[in-house]
N, C-alpha and C positions, 0 to 999 in steps of 0.2 A: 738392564746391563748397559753402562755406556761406552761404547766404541767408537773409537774415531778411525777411519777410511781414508788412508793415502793413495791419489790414484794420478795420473798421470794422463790418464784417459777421459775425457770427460765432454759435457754438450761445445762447440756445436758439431764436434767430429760423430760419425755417425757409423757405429759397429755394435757387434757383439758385448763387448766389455761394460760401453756406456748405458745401453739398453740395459744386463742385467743390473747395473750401479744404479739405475735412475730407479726399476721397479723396486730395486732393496730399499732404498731411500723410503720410496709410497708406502711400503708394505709393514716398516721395520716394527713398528709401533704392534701390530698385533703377534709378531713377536716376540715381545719385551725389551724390546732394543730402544736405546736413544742413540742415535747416532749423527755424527758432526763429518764432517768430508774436507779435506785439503783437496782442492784440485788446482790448474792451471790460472781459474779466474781469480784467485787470490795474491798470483806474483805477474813481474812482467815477464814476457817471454820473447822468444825466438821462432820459426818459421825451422824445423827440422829440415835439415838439407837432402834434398832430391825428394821430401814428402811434407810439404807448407801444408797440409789439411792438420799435421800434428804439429803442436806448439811445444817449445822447452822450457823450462820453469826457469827461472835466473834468480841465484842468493835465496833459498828457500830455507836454510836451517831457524834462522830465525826465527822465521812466520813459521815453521814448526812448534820450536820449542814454545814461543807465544802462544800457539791454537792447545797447545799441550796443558798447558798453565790454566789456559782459562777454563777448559772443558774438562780437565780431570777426567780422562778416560782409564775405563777397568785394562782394557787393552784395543791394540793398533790391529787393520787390518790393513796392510800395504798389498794393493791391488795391481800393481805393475812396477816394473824393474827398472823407469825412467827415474832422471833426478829428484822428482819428489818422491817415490820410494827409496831411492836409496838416502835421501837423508831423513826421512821415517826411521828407515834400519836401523842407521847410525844414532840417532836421538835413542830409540827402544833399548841399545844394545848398552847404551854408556850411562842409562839410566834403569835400567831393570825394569824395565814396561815388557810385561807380555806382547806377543805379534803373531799373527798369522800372516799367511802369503796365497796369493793366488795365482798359478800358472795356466793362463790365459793361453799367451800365443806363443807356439815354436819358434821361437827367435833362433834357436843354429839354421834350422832349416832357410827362413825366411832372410838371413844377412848371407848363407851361400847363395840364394837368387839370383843378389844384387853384389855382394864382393865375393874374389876368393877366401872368404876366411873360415879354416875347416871346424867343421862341427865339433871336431872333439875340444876345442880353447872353447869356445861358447859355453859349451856345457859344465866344462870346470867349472867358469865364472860364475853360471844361471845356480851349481849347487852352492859355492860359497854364499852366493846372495839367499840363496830359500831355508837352508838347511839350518842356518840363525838362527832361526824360530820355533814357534812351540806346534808349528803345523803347517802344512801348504795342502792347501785349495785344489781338487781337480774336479771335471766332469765328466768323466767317463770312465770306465774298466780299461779297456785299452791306454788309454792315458799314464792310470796309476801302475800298470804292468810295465810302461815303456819307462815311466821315470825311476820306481821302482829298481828296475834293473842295472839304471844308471848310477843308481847309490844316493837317489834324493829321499827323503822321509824327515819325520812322520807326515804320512798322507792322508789328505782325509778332502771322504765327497762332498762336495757342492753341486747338483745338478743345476739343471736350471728350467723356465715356465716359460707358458706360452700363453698372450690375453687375449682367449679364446671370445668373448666378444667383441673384440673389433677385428682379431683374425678369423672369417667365417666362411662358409660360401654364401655368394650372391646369386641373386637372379641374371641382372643386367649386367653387361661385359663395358668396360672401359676402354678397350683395347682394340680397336675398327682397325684389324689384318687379317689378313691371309693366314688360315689356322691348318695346320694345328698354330698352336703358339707355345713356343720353350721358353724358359723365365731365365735367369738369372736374378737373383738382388746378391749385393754385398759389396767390399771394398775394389774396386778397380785398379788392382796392384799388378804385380809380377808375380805375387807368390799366392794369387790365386787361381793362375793356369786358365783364365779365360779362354785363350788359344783353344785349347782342346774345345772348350764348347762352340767359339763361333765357328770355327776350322769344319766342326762336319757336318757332313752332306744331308741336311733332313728338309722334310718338305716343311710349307709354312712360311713361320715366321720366329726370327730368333729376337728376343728383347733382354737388354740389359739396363738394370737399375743400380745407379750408383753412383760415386765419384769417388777419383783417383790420381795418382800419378800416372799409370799407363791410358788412361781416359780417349783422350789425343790420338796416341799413336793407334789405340784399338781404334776408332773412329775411322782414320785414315786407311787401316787396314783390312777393313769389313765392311765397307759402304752398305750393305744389305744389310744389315742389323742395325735394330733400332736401339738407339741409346736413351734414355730419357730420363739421365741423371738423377742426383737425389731427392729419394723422398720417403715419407712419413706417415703415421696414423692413418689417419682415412684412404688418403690420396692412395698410398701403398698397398695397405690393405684392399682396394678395390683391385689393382695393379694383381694381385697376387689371387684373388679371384677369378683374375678375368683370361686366367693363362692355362694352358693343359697340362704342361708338365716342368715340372723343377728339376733343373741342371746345374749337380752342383759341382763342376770338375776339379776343387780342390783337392791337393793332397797334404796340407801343411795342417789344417785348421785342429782346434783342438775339439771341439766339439762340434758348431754351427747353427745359431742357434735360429737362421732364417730356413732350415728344415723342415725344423718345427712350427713353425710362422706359414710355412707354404703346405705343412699336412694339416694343421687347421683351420684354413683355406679350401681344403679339399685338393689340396694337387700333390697329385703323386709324385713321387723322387727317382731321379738319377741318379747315379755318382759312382765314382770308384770306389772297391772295397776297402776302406782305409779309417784310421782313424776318424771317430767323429760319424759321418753315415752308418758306419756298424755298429756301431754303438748304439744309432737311432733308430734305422730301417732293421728294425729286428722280424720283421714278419713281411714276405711277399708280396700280399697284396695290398701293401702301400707304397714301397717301390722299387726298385731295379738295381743293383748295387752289379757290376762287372767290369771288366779292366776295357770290353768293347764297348766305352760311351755311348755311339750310336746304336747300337743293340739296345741297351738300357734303358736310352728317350724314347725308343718307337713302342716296345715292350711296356714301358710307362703309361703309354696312352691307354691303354687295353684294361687299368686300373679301375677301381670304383671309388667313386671321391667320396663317398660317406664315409668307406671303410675309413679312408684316409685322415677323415675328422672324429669320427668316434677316434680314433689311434692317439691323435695327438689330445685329445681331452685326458690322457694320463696325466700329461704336464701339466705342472699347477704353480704359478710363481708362490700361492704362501706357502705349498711345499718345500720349495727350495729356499724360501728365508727361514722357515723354521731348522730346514738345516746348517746356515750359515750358522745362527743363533747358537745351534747346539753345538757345533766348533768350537764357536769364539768359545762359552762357556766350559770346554773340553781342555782348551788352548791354558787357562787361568789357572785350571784343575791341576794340570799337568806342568805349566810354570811354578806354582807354589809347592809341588809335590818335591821338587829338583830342587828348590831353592833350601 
């Protein structure tokens, strides 16, 4: 089946999104998938205001409807709601291309952060944009109940994996501090509530992996915490070895998918009871889910980190592209059914 992938998201920014985009990409072939990807290094772009880690696409219909033409795809999979998705949409919708959608990241949540703009205009917008389609994309049970309720559909799962050989436990520690040691990886924003993690009182050492817009300011604010910006495959992987316990204080995230990266690591979990962690920390002795964070890190330590890699050996990325796979095909089923 051939798919082409509008995404918005993509190397050298460094999340959730582009990580599962890149292993769909590796994997897609033992799927039966050919797939082709628009992303930002095909147009010129902009520097997204108050967050230059993300670029904005400029005059993209074109080099749309071009990639369209050449690749003949069965149908589109528009991976985010930036300008190259929405002129995905708009090509799919004025041409009768099948599309699916993927809903990634809470954007009401994450633009009240940073503006006053109430959740309820967001969400009109996010349903006009998704509900287009012959499907939208989630990861989790919580997720499809919350959108679900909001009146977005047809829903359908995509979970997501984890590369259990390069995320592993180690012998030797990378990380020469004062232990315990609490991790963090992920986007250095506002609307991943760092605060709460560097903020409490635990012994040790607090280490954060990453880059961001609040970067800076967390920096200046926390002199006692170590930052040690971004990083990758081994480097990370060792990083995420060599720590005791994963703190993950968001509350926005839709899934998370550096959890799972730090339970097959062996390190047990933090977090608040909230979307995303409960969905994944489904059994205790991998890790601590409660609204008292600090309870949760020190209760963390107490874990066994095999449990915590047997656990995440469930996750399997050709699992989760087989399920893309059988979407997209789902998505076709059900666009020609209507048609």
């Amino acid at each position: 089946m051939r798919v082409l992938v509008a995404t918005d998201a993509w190397a050298p920014q460094v999340n959730g999104v582009v990580r599962t985009l890149g292993e769909l990409q590796r994997r897609a072939g033992n799927a039966g998938l050919v797939l082709d990807f628009v992303t930002p290094a095909d147009f010129r772009t902009l520097p997204m205001p108050g967050y230059p880690e993300i670029r904005l696409s400029l005059n993209v219909g074109p080099g749309i409807a071009a990639r369209v033409a050449a690749f003949r795809p069965e149908a589109v999979h528009i991976a985010t709601e930036g300008p190259i998705g929405l002129a995905a949409r708009r090509f799919c919708l004025a041409g009768a291309i099948p599309f699916t959608t993927s809903y990634h990241t809470r954007f009401p949540e994450y633009l009240r952060a940073r503006l006053p703009v109430p959740e309820a205009v967001t969400y009109r917008w996010l349903r006009w944009f998704h509900n287009a389609g012959c499907g939208i994309m989630t990861a989790t049970p919580s997720l499809d109940a919350d959108l679900g309720a909001r009146g977005f559909g047809p829903l359908m799962r995509w979970s997501r994996g984890v590369d259990t050989a390069l995320f592993r436990l180690r012998k030797e520690s990378v990380l020469n501090l004062p232990r315990p040691i609490f991790l963090n990886v992920g986007r250095v924003a506002v609307e991943k509530n760092l605060e709460a993690f560097l903020g409490l009182d635990l012994p040790g050492s607090k280490v954060v992996v990453g880059e961001g817009p609040a970067l800076d300011g967390l920096r200046k604010a926390y002199p006692g915490a170590h930052f040690l910006g971004p990083k990758s495959g081994p480097a990370l992987a060792e990083i995420y070895a060599s720590a005791d316990v994963f703190v993950f204080p968001s509350r926005t995230d839709t899934f998370g998918l550096v959890i799972i990266e730090a339970l097959a690591s062996g390190l047990p979990v933090a977090a608040f009871p909230v979307m995303g962690p409960k969905d994944i920390i489904t059994d205790p002795s991998v890790g601590r889910l409660g609204e008292d964070l600090r309870t949760s890190a020190l209760e963390a330590l107490t874990l066994d980190r095999q449990a915590c890699r047997a656990f995440a050996e469930c996750y399997s990325w050709e699992a989760s592209v087989a399920q893309f796979a059988a979407n997209m095909r789902s998505a076709v089923h059900r666009h020609v059914a209507a048609a």
